[in-house]
C-alpha positions as CSV (number, residue, x, y, z in Angstrom):
1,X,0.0,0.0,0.0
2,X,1.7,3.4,-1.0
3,X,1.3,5.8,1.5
4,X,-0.5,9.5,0.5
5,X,2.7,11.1,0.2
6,X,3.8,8.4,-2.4
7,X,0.7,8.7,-4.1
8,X,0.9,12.6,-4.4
9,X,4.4,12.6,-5.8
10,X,3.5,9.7,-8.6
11,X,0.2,12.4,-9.3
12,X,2.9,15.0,-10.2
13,X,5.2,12.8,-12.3
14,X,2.1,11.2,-14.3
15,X,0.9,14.5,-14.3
16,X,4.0,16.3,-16.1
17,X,4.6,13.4,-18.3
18,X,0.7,13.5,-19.7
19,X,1.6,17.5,-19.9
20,X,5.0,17.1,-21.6
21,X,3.3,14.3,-24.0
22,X,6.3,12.2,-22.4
23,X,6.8,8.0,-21.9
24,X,10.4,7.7,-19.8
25,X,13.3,5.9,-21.6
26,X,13.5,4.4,-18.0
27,X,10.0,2.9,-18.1
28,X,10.7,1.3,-21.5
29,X,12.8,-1.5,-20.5
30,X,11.1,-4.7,-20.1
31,X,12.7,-8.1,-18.5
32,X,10.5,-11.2,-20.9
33,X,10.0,-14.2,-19.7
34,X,9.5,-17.1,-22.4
35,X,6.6,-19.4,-21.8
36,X,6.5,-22.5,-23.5
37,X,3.1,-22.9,-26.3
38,X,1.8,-26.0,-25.8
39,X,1.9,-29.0,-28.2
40,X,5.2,-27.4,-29.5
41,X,8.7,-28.5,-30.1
42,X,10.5,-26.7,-27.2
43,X,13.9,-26.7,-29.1
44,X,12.6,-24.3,-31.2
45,X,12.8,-20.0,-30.3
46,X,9.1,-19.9,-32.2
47,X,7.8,-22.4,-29.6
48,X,7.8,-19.9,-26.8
49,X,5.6,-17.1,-26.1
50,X,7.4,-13.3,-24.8
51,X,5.7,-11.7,-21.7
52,X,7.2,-8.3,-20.5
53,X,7.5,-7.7,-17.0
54,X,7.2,-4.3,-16.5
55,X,7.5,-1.7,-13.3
56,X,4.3,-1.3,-11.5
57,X,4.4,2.2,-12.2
58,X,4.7,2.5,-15.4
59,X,1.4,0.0,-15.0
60,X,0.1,2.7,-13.6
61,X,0.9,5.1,-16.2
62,X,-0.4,2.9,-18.9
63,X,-4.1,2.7,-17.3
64,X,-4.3,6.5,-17.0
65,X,-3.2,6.4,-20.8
66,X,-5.7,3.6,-21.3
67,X,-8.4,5.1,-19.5
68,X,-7.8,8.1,-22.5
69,X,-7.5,5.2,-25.6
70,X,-11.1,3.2,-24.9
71,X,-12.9,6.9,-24.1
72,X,-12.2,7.7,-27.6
73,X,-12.4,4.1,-28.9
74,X,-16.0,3.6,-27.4
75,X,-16.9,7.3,-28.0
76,X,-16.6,7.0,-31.7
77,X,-17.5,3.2,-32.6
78,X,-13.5,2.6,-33.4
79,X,-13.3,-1.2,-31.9
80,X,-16.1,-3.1,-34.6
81,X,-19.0,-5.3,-32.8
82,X,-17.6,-8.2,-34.4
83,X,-14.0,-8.0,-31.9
84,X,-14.8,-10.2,-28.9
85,X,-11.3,-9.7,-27.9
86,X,-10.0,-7.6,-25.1
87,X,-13.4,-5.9,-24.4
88,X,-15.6,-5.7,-21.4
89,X,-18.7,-7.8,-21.6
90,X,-17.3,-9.6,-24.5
91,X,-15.0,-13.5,-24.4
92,X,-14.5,-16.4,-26.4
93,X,-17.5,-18.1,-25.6
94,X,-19.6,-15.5,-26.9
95,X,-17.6,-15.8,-29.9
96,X,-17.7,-19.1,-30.3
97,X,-22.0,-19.3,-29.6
98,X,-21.7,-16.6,-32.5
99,X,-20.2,-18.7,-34.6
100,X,-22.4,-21.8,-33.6
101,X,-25.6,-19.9,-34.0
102,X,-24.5,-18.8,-37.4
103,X,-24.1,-22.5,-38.4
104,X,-27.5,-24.0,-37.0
105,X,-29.6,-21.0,-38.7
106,X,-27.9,-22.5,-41.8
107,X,-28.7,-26.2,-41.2
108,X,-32.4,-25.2,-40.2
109,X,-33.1,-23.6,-43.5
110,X,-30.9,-25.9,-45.2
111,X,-28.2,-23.7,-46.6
112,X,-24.3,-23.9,-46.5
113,X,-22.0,-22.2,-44.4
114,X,-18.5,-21.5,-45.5
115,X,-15.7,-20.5,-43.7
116,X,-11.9,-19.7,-43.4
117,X,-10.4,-19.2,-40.2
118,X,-6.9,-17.4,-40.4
119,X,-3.9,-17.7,-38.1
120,X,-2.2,-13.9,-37.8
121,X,1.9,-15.1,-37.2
122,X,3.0,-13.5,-34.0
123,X,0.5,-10.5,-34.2
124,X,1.7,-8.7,-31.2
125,X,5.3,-8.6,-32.2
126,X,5.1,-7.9,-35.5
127,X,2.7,-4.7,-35.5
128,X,3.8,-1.9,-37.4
129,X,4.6,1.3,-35.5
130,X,4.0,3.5,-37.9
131,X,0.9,2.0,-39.4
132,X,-0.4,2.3,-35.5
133,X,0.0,6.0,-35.7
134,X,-1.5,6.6,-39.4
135,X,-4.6,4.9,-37.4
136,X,-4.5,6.6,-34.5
137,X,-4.3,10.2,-36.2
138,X,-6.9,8.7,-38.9
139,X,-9.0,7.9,-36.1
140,X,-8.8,11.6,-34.6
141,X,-7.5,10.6,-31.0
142,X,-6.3,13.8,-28.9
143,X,-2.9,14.8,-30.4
144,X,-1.5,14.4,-26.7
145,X,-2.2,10.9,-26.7
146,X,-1.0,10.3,-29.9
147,X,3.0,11.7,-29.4
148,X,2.6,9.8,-25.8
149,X,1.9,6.3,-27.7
150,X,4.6,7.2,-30.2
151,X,6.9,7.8,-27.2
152,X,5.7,4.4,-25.5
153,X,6.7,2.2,-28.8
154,X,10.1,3.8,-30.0
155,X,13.3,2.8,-27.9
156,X,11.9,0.2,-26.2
157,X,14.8,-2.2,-25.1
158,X,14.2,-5.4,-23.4
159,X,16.3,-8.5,-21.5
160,X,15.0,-12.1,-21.8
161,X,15.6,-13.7,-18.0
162,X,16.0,-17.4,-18.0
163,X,16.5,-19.1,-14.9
164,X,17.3,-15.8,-13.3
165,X,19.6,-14.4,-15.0
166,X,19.4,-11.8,-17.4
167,X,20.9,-11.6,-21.0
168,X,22.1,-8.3,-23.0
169,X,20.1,-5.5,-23.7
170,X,18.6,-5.5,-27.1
171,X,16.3,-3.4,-28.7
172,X,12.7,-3.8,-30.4
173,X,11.7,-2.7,-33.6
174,X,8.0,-3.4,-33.9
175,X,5.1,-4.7,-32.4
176,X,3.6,-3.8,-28.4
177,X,5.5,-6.1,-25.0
178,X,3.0,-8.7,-24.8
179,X,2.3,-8.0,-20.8
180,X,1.7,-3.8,-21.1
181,X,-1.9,-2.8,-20.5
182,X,-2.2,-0.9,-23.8
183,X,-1.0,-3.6,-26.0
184,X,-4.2,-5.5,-26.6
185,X,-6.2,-2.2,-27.0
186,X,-3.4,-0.9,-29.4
187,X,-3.8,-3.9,-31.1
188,X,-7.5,-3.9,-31.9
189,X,-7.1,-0.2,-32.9
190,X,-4.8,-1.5,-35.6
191,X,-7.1,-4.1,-36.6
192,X,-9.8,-2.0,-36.7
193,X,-10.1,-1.7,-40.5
194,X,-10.3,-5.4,-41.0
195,X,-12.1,-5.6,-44.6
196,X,-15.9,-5.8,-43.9
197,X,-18.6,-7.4,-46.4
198,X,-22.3,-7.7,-46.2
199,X,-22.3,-10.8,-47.5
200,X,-19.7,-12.1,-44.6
201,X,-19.6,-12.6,-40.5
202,X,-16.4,-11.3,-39.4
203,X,-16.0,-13.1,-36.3
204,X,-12.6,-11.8,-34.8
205,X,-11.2,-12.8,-31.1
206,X,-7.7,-10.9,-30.4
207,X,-5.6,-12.1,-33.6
208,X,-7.8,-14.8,-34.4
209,X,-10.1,-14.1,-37.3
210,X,-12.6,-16.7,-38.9
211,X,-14.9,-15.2,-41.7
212,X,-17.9,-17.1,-42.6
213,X,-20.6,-16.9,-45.2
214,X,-24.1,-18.5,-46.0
215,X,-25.6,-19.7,-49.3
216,X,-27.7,-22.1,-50.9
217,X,-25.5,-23.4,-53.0
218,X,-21.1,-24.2,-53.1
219,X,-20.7,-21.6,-55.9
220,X,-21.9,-19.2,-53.8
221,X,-19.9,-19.9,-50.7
222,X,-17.0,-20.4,-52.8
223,X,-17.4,-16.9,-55.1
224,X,-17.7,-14.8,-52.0
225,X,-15.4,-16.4,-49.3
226,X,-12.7,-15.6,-52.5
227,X,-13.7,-12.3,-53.1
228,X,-13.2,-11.6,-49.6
229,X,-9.6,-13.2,-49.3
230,X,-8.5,-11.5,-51.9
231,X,-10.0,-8.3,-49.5
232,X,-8.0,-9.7,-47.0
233,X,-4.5,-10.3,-48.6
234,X,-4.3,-6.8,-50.0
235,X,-5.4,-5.5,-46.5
236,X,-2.3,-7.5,-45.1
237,X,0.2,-6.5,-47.5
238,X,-0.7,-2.7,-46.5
239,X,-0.4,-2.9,-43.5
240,X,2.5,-5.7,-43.1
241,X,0.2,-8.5,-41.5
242,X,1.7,-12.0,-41.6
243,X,-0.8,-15.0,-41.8
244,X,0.1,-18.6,-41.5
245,X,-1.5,-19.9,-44.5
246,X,0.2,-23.5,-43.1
247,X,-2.0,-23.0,-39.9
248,X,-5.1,-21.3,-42.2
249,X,-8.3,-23.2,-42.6
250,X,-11.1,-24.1,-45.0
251,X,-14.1,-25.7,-43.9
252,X,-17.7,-26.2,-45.4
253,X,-20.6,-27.0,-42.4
254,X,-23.5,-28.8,-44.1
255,X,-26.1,-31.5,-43.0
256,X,-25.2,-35.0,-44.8
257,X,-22.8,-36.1,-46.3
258,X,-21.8,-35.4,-50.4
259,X,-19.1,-36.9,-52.2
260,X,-19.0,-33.3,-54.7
261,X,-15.7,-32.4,-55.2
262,X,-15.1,-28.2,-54.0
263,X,-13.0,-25.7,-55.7
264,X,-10.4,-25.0,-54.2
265,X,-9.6,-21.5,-52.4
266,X,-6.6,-19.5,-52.9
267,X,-4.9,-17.2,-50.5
268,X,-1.4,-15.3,-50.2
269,X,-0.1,-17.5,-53.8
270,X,-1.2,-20.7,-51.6
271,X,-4.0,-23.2,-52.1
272,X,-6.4,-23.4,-49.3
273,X,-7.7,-27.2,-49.0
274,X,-10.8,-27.9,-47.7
275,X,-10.4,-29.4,-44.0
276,X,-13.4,-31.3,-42.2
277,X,-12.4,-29.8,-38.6
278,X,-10.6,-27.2,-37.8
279,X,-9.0,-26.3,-34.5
C-alpha cells in the first residue's frame, strides 16, 4: 500500500509526463519471460511465447493512458461489434455461440455455411509502429495521446531472463510487449479496418479471425469467401500483416454427407484445401 505522500508525488510525475506528452526511456525496458506454447517442439525459439515484465508504475501510467485510448475508442465506434477480444462484456465463448448460432440457422433452412479461419503469425510482435499511428491520427485521438503512444513504442529495449539471469540489452523494432496494459487495445485499434462485407460474418477474437458466409448453393460460398480473401491479402500487405497460410483453414458445415468435389480456395499465392475440422 503506498502511502499519501507516495501517491501525491507519482500524481505530479504522471501529471508532467501527460503535460509534456512524455513515456520515460526508463519505463521502457522490459525483462520477458518465455513461456512454452503448448503441443510445441521446445527446441525451437518460435515455440515460446514473450511476456514483458514491466514496473508497476509504469502499470500505472499505462491505465491512466488507457483510460484516454477506450474513451475515444468507445466514443466513436473505433473497436467493430464483431471483436470479442480484449473488451468488457465480451470473451471467447460469446464468440464461439456466434459462430455456432451462425451455423445452426444455416442447417435449419438448409443452406451452406462457408468458412476460413486465419492464423495472424505473431501479431503482437510484428505490428507496425508507424501504421499504429496513421490509425491513431486517422481515427482523430487527442494529439497528446498520440506523441505519448509514439513515445511508448520507440526505444523500447528489453532483457530475456531465463533461470534468473538476465541476457544483454537489445532493442525492439516493432510490435507492443505482450504484458503492457495498452497492448491488446493498441492492437485492436490496428485491426480495426479489417475488410468488412455484407455478405460475410467477421467473427474476430484478439488475432484470431474466422470469416464465414451463407448460401444455398457451393458456388456461392466459394465466389464470396474468394472475393473476400482477396480483400483480405491486399489488406495484409498494406499494412505488413503476416498470416500462416500453413495453420489457415477451409471448412464447409452442411447436413449430410456429399461426395461433390469443391473448388479449391486460394490465398497469399497458396492453395487453401478444404479441412473437415478445424481447430
Amino acid at each position: 500500500m503506498l502511502t499519501l505522500n507516495a501517491v501525491t508525488h507519482l500524481t505530479k510525475i504522471f501529471n508532467k509526463c501527460l503535460i509534456l506528452q512524455h513515456f520515460p526511456d526508463a519505463w521502457k525496458i522490459a525483462h520477458v519471460l518465455m513461456f512454452p506454447k503448448p503441443n510445441q517442439n521446445r527446441k525451437h525459439a518460435g515455440s515460446y511465447r514473450p511476456i514483458s515484465l514491466l514496473s508497476n508504475i509504469v502499470k500505472l501510467y499505462e491505465k491512466i493512458l488507457l483510460k484516454r485510448l477506450n474513451d475515444h475508442c468507445y466514443s466513436n465506434n473505433i473497436i467493430p461489434d464483431e471483436q470479442f477480444g480484449f473488451r468488457d462484456k465480451h470473451s471467447c465463448t460469446h464468440q464461439l455461440l456466434r459462430v455456432t448460432n451462425k451455423i445452426v440457422v444455416g442447417f435449419n433452412i438448409k443452406h451452406y455455411t462457408g468458412g476460413v479461419f486465419l492464423d495472424v503469425s505473431k501479431a503482437f510482435d510484428r505490428m507496425r509502429h508507424n501504421g499504429l499511428i496513421v490509425k491513431l491520427i486517422n481515427y482523430q485521438f487527442p494529439d497528446y495521446v498520440i506523441k505519448i503512444i509514439q513515445r511508448f513504442l520507440s526505444n523500447r529495449k528489453f532483457q530475456v531472463k531465463i533461470n534468473q539471469v538476465l541476457s544483454s540489452v537489445d532493442n525492439i523494432q516493432a510490435g507492443t510487449p505482450q504484458g503492457s496494459s495498452l497492448s491488446p487495445t493498441l492492437y485492436n485499434i490496428f485491426n480495426s479496418d479489417f475488410p468488412r462485407n455484407d455478405k460475410v460474418l467477421n467473427c474476430l477474437f484478439a488475432d484470431d479471425s474466422a470469416i464465414l458466409t451463407q448460401g444455398s448453393n457451393t458456388r456461392f460460398i466459394i465466389k464470396t469467401l474468394q472475393s473476400q480473401l482477396e480483400c483480405i491479402e491486399y489488406w495484409c500487405t498494406k499494412w505488413r500483416v503476416a498470416i500462416n497460410t500453413d495453420k489457415t483453414k477451409a471448412i464447409l458445415f452442411r447436413k449430410g454427407h456429399s461426395r461433390k468435389v469443391l473448388k479449391t480456395l486460394s490465398f497469399m499465392e497458396e492453395d487453401l484445401p478444404w479441412e473437415n475440422q478445424v481447430k
